[in-house]
C-alpha positions in Angstrom: -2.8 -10.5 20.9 -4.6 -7.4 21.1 -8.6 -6.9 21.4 -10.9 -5.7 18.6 -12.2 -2.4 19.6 -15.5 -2.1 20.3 -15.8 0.5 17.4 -13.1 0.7 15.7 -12.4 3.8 13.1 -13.0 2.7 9.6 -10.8 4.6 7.6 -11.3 3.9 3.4 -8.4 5.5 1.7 -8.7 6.9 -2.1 -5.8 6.3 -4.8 -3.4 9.1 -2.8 -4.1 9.0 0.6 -2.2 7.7 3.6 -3.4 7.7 7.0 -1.5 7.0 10.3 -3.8 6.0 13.6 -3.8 3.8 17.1 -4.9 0.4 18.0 -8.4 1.5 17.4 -8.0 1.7 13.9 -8.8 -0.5 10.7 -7.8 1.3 7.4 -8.8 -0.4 4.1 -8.4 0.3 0.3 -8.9 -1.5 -3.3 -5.7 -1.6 -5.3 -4.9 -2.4 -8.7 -1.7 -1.5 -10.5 -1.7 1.1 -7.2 0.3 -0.2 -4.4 -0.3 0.1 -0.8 2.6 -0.6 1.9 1.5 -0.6 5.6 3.9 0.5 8.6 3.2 -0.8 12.0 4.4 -0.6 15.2 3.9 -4.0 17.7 4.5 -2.3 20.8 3.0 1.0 20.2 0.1 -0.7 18.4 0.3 2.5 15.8 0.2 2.3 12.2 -0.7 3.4 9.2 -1.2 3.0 5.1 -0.7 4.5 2.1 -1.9 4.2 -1.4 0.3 5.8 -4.5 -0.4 6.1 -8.0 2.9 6.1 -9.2 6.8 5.8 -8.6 7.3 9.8 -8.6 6.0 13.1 -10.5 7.8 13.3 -14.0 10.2 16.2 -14.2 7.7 18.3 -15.9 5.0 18.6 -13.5 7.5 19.1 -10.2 8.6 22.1 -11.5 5.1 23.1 -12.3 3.7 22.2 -9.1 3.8 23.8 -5.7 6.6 22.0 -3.4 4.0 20.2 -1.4 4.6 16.8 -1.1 1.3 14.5 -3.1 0.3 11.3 -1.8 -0.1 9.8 -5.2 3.4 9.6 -5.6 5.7 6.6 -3.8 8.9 9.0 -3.4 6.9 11.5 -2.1 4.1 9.6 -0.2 7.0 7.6 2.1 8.5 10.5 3.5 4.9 12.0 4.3 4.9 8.5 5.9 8.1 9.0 7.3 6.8 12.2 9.3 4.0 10.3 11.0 6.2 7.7 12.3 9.3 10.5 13.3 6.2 12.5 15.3 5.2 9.1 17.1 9.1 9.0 18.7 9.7 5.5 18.1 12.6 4.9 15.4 11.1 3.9 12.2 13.4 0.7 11.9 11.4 -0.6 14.5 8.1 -0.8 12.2 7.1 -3.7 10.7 6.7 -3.1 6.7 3.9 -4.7 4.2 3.3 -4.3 0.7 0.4 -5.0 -1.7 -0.9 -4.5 -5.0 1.5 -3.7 -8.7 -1.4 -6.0 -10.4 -1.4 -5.6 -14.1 -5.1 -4.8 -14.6 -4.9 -4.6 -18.4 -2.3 -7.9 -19.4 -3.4 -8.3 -22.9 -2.3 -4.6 -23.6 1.4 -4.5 -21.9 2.7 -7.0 -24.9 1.6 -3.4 -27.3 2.6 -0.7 -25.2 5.6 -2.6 -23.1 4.5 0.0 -20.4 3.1 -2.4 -16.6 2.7 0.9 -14.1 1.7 -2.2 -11.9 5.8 -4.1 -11.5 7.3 -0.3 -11.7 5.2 0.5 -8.6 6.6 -2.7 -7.4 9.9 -2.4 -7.6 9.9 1.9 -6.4 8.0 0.2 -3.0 10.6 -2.4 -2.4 13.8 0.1 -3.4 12.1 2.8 -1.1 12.0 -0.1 1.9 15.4 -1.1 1.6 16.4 2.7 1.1 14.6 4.0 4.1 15.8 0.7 6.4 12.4 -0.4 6.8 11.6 -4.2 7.9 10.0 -5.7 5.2 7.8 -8.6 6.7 5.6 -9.6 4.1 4.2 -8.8 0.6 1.7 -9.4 -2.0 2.4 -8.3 -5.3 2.0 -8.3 -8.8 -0.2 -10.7 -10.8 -3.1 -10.0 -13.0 -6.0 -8.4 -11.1 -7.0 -6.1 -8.0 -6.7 -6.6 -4.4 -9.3 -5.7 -1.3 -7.0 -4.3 1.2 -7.8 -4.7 5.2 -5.1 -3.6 7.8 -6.2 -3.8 11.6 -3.7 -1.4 13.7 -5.0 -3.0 16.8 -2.7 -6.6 15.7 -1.1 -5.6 12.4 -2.7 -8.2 10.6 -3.6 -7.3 6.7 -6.2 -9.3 4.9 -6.2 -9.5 1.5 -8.7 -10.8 -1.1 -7.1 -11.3 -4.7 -9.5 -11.2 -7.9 -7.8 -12.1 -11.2 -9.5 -10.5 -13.9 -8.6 -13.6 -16.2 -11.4 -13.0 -18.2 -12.1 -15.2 -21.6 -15.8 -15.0 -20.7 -18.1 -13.7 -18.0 -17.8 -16.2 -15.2 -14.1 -17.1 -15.1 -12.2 -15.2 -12.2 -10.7 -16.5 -9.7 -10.4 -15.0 -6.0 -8.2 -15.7 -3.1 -8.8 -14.1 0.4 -5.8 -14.4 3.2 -4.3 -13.1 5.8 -0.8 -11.8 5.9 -0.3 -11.2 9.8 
């Protein structure tokens, strides 16, 4: 088991971002129909997180938009990911894999529009996992609600705390904090 640094760097991503760090790292983020998967490395103690939008950019705006890959999207965000973990050295099948988030943060609309962004996010992470050969240790998907995200690169351990916005009135939600090591 590895030590909590001193100080560690508190990295807070935005809905798009990704980061890749050392053992003196903590990256958080706040999902909801977003999904985050975290990559980590348990002898290297390297890892790192991402947070996308949505499965991939619809035909339409690729061809508009400049080549450069965009964090927001899960095809394109993975093999940004993919880069980080081929300039480490280490082959990526030897990362250890988590995902988290797909909630449906709106579950008395989806029976009107039939769209959930949340489970399409959720299946794209776990096809791009098994695509890409990745280990897949644990997840946390899905549901009603969002999710505090916590991921410590020092020990791979990702805490999670779970609010279900199962609101009839103001005071019922229900919240669920864990650790997913």
């Amino acid at each position: 088991m590895s030590v909590i640094p001193f100080q560690p760097l508190e990295i807070f991503l935005q809905p798009g971002d990704y980061y890749f760090g050392d053992r003196d790292t903590r990256i958080r983020t706040v999902l909801g129909s977003c999904v985050s998967l975290t990559f980590w490395h348990p002898k290297l103690l390297v890892g790192g997180m991402c947070h996308y939008m949505l499965p991939s950019r619809d035909s339409e705006r690729r061809s508009a938009a400049s080549h450069a890959p965009d964090g927001r999207y899960a095809d394109e965000v993975i093999l940004m990911m993919m880069k980080e973990i081929d300039a480490i050295g280490a082959s990526h099948k030897e990362y250890q894999v988590k995902l988290f988030g797909g909630g449906n943060m709106f579950p008395g609309t989806l029976k009107q529009s039939g769209v959930n962004v949340g489970q399409r996010n959720v299946e794209t992470a776990r096809m791009l996992v098994k695509k890409h050969g990745f280990f897949c240790l644990a997840e946390h998907l899905g549901g009603i609600g969002h999710r505090n995200v916590m991921f410590d690169v020092w020990n791979g351990d990702v805490w999670i705390r779970h609010r279900e916005n199962l609101r009839t009135d103001t005071s019922n939600e229900n919240e669920k904090e864990r650790r997913l090591g």
